[in-house]
C-alpha positions as CSV (number, residue, x, y, z in Angstrom):
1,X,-31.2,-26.5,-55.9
2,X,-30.6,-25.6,-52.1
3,X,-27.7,-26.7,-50.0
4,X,-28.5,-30.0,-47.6
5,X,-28.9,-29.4,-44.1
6,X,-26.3,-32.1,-43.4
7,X,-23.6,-30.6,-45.6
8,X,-23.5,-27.6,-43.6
9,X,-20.9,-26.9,-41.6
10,X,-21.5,-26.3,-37.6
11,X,-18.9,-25.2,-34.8
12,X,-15.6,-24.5,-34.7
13,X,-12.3,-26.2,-35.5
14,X,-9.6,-28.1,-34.1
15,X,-7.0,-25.5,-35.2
16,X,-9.6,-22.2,-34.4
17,X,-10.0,-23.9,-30.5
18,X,-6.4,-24.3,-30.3
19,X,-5.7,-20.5,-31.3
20,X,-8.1,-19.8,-28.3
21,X,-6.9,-21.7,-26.0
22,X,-3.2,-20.4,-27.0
23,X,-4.4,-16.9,-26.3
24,X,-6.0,-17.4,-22.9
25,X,-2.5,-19.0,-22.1
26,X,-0.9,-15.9,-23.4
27,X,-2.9,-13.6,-21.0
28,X,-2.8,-15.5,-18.1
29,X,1.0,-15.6,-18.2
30,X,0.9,-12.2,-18.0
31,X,-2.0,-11.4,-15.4
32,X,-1.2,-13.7,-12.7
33,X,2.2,-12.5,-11.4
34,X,0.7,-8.7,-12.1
35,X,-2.3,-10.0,-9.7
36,X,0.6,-10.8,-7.2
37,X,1.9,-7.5,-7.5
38,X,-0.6,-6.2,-6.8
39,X,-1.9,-8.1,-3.8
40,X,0.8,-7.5,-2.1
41,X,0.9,-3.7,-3.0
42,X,-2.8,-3.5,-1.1
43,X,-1.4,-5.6,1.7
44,X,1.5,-3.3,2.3
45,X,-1.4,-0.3,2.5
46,X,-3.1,-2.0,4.5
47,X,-0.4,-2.9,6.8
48,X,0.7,0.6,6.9
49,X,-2.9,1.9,7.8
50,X,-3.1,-0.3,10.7
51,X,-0.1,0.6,12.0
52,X,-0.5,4.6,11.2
53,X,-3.6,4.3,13.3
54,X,-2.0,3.0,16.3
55,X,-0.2,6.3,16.5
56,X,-2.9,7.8,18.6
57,X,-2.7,5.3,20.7
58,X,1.0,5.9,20.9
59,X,1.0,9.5,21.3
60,X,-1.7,9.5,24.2
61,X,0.3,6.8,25.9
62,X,3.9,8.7,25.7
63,X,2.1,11.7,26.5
64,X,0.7,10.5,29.6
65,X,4.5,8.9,30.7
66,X,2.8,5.5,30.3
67,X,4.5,2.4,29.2
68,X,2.5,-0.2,27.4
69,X,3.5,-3.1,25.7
70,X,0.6,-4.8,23.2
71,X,1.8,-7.9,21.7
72,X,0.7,-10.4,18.8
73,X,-2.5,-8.4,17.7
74,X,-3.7,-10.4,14.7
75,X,-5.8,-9.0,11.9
76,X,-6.3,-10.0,8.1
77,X,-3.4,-7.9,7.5
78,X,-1.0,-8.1,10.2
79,X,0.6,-9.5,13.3
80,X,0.5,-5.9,15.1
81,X,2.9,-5.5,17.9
82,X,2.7,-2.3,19.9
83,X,5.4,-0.6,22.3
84,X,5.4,2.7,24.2
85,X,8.2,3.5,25.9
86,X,7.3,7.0,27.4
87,X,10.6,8.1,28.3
88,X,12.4,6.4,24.2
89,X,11.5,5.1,21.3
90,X,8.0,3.7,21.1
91,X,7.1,1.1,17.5
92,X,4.3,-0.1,16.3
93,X,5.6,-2.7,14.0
94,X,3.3,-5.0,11.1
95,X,4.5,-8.3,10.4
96,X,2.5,-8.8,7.4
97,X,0.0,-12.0,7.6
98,X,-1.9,-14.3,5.1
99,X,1.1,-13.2,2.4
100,X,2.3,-14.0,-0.8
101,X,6.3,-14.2,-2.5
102,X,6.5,-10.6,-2.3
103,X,5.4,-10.2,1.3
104,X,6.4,-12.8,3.2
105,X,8.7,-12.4,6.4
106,X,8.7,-8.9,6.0
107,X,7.3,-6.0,8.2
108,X,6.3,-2.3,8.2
109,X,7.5,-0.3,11.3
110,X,6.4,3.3,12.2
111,X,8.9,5.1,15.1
112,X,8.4,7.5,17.8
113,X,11.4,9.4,19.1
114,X,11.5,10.4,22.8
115,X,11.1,13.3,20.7
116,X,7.8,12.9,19.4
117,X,9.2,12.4,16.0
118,X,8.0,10.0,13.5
119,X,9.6,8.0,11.3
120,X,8.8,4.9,8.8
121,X,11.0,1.8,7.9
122,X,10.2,-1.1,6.4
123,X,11.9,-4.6,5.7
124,X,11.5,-4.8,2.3
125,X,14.2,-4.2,0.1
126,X,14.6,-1.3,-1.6
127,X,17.9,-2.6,-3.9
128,X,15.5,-5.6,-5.4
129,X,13.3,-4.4,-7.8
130,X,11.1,-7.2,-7.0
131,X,10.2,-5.4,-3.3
132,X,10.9,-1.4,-4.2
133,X,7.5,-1.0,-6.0
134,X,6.1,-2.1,-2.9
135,X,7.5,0.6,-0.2
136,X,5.0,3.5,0.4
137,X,5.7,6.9,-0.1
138,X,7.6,8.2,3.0
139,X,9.0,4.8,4.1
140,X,12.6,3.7,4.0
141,X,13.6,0.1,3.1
142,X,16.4,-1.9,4.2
């Protein structure tokens, strides 16, 4: 005799779409602050690219014994504030915009001695092992 069409069993169980939904749970616990990470990881690049490009604008500036002062640039990335002081030390800082836990209130500096020597800092902490992941290569924290 063959089995009734109605006696079959179709889908899935309570206890199976529980273990499902469990596991999802379990992943996204661990993806979301790793996502974080690594936002602010890109916006920290990016940052530094936008202010590592201003440094021809820099140099030509000291080089030609001009002062300039460009403030509250605002990009995706970064409130860019540029200095030249042709006879000290010239900045272009990032203050990091649209930001998450990680990058908020915190900025990327690049220096230029009188001396035409360049040097990175950054705000982010270096002690917290929260921030230190994020410093680029070449940059000092505080």
């Amino acid at each position: 005799m063959g089995k009734n069409k109605a006696n079959t069993q179709q889908g899935f169980t309570l206890i199976e779409l529980m273990v499902v939904v469990a596991i999802i749970g379990i992943l996204a616990s661990i993806a979301v602050p790793e996502y974080a990470k690594y936002q602010a990881k890109t916006k920290v690049s990016a940052g530094l690219t936008e202010i590592t490009t201003a440094k021809a604008l820099i140099e030509t500036a000291a080089l030609s014994q001009q002062d300039l002062a460009l403030a509250n640039t605002i990009s995706e990335h970064c409130e860019l504030d540029i200095d030249v002081d042709a006879e000290d030390v010239s900045t272009a800082v990032c203050t990091f915009q649209n930001t998450n836990t990680f990058t908020e209130d915190h900025t990327i500096t690049n220096t230029r001695t009188a001396a035409g020597i360049w040097s990175c800092t950054t705000t982010l902490e270096t002690n917290e092992a929260d921030d230190a992941f994020l410093i680029p290569s070449g940059c000092t924290g505080s």
